[in-house]
N, C-alpha and C positions, 0 to 999 in steps of 0.2 A: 619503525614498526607502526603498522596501523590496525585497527582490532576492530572485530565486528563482531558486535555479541546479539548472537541468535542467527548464522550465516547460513544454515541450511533450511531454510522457505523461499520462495522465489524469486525476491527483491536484493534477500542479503547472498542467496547464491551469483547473483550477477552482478551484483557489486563486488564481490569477490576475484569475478572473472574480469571485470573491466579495471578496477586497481590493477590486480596483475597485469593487465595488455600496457598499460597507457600512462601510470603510475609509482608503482613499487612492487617488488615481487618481496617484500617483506609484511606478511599477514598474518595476526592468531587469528584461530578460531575460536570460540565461547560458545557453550552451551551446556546444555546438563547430559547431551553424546553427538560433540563434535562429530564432523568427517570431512574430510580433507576435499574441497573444491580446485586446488592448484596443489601440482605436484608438492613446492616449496611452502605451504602453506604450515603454520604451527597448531597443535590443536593443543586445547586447557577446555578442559571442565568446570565447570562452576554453576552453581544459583544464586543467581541475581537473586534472590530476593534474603542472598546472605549477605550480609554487606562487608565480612572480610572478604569472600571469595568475591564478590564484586570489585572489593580495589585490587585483589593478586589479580583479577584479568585485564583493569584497564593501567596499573601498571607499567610504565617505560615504553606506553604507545605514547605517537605522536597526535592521532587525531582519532576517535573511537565514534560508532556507528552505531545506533541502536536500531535491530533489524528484527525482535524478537515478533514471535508470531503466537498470540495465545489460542489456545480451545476456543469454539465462537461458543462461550455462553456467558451470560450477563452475569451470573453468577463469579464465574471464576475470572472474569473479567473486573468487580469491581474489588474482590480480594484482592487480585496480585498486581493489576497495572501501576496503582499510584505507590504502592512498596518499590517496584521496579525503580521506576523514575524517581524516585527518593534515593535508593541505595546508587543508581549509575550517578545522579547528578551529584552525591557526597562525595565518591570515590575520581568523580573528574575535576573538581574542586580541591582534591585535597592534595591532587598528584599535576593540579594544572594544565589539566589535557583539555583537547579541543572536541566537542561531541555532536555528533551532527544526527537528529532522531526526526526515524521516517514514521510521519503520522496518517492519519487517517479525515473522514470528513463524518465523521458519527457525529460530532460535535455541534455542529452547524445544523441551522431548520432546515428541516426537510421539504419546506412549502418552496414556492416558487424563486423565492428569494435569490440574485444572482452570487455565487460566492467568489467572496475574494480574499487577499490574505487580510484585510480589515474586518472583515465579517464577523458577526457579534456571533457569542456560542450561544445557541439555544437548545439542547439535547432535548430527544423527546422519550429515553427511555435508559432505560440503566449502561448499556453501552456507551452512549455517546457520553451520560455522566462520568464514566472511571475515564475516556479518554479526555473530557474535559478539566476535572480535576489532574490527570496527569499529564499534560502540557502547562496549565496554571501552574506544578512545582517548576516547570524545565523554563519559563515567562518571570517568575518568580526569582529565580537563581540569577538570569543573565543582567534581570533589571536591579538588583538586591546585594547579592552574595559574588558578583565577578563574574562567575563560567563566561566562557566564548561558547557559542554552543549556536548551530543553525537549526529550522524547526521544516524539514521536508512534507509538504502532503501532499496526498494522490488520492483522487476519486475513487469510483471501482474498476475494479483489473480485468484486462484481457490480454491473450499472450500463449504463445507458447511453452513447453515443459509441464512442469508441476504449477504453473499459473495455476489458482483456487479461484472462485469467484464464480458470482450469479450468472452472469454471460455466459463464460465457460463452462459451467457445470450443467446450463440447461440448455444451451445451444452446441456448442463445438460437441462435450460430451457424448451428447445424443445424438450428431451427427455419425460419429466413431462407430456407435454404438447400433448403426443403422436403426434410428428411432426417428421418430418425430419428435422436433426442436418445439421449447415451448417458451412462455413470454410470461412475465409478472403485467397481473392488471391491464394492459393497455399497451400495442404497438404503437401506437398514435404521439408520444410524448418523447421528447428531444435526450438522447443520452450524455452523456459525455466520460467516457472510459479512457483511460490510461494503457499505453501498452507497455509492458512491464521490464522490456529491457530498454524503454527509455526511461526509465522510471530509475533502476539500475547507475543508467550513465549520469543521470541527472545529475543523482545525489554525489555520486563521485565527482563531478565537475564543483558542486557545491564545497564539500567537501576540500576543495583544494583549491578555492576562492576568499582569498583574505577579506574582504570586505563584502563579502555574504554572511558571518556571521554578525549575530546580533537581530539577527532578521525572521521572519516564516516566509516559505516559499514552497506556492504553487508549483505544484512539478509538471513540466510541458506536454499537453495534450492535443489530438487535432481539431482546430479550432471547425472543419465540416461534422458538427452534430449532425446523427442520424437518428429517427425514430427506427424501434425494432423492427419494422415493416422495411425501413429502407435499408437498413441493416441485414435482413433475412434475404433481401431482394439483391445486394449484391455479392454476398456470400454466396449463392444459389449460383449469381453469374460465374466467381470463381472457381467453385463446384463444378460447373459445368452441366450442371442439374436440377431442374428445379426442386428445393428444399419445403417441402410440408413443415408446420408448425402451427401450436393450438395459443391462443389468448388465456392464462386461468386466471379467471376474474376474481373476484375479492373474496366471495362467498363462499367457493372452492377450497379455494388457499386457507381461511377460516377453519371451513372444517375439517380440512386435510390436517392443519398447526393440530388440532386436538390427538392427534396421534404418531405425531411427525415430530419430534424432536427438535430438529433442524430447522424444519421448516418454522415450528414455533418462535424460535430466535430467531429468526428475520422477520417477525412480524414489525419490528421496530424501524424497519428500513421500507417496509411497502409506500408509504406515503412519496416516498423519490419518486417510485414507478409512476403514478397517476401524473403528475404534473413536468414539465419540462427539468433537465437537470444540466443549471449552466454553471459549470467549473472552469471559472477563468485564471489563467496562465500567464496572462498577458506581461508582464511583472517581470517574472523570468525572460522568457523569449526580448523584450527589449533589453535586457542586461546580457545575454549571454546570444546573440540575432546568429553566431556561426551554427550553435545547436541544431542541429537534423531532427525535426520529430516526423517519428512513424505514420506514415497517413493509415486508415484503415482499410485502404485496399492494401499495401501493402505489407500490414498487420495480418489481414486474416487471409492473404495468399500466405504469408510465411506459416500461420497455424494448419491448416488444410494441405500444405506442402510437407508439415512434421507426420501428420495425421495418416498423410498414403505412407 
């Protein structure tokens, strides 16, 4: 049995799919209203941030995934993350399971800085703090208290399905939506996005790598960074059309956040936009060299292909 708790966001649904294909068709689901991603799949309810119902879900698994996806607001992000990873890291501890938790890069400065899985955390606003302090419990435990436990991260998302994310939401979305696609700050600055079912496969491979845990690891991205410009430039090409798209500069963006919710909570993440954003892999890809990563062309032919 191997358990994913939080399977219904975009990461843990295809992790779901890809264990099934390639691994075990024995799965729970966990959340607070599972739904069944594989026919044979088991679902259980529970919150994580109970700590019985957190050991009845990680319970008589062999290897357990932490794939939960919060609200994007600082707020409720610095409440419940580091509870989260308190209760799954007791409950994998106490039942001696193996846990493999997909992180994020809130953590890390947002300046030009190259990241790698040695990169010091420098959080520059309340998000990147609760996921800082919550990898420090799951760093804590491995180094400390036993757990076996692997520490997955990935940049920002692009991809098809229910993929969330700044790309997607201001580009593909608005494609869909016959709009003009639009840009944070600056086409001019080097991206580096994840595509999300190799993000999926990654972690499953990891996952079922004895000598990956103990470790953080870069989840494999295509090492051709493209600025938005070149990015709009060949999306357009696969389009078939060329694709309009506006720059909103800083000032914009500013006074938009004063009425914009959403937009507000990502103020903490603008600083990526402006400067180059290099997320290295490297790490991985020579440990695991058979892995296939997504190139972006045929990333965003397979989105635009979901899209017609």
């Amino acid at each position: 049995m191997q358990t994913i708790l939080g399977a219904n966001g975009i990461i843990g649904e295809g992790l779901a799919k890809e264990l099934f294909l390639n691994y075990t068709k024995g799965i729970r689901i966990v959340g607070r209203n599972p739904s069944k991603i594989n026919e044979t799949d088991q679902l259980l309810k529970a919150d994580l941030l109970n700590l019985e119902q957190t050991k009845k879900a990680v319970e008589g698994s062999e290897i357990v995934y932490l794939t939960v996806g919060l609200p994007y607001s600082s707020e409720i992000m610095m409440a419940k993350w580091p509870p989260i990873l308190q209760n799954v890291v007791d409950a994998c501890i106490h039942y001696q399971k193996k846990l493999v938790y997909f992180d994020n890069t809130y953590m890390y400065d947002q300046g030009t800085s190259l990241q790698t899985e040695e990169s010091p955390f420098k959080p520059s606003g309340q998000k990147g703090v609760s996921k800082e302090i919550a990898v420090n419990i799951v760093l804590d435990a491995i180094k400390n208290r036993g757990l076996e436990a692997s520490i997955c991260r990935a940049p920002e998302f692009y991809g098809p399905g229910k993929t969330r994310g700044i790309t997607n939401t201001l580009i593909f979305d608005r494609i869909k939506e016959k709009k003009k696609a639009r840009v944070f700050l600056t086409d001019q600055t080097k991206r580096t996005l994840i595509y999300t079912p190799d993000a999926s496969r990654a972690m499953a491979l990891i996952g079922h790598t004895s000598d990956a845990y103990g470790q953080t690891w870069h989840l494999p991205c295509d090492d051709n960074r493209l600025n938005y410009k070149e990015f709009m430039s060949l999306t357009s090409e696969l389009y078939g059309k060329e694709l309009a798209y506006s720059v909103q500069p800083k000032w914009l963006l500013n006074l938009v956040s004063l009425f914009n919710p959403m937009l507000k909570e990502s103020k903490e993440l603008f600083p990526r936009y402006e400067v180059d954003n290099i997320f290295d892999s490297s790490k991985f890809k020579q440990r695991f060299p058979e892995f296939k990563v997504t190139s972006y062309q045929e990333g965003i032919r397979y989105i635009l292909k979901e899209m017609s």
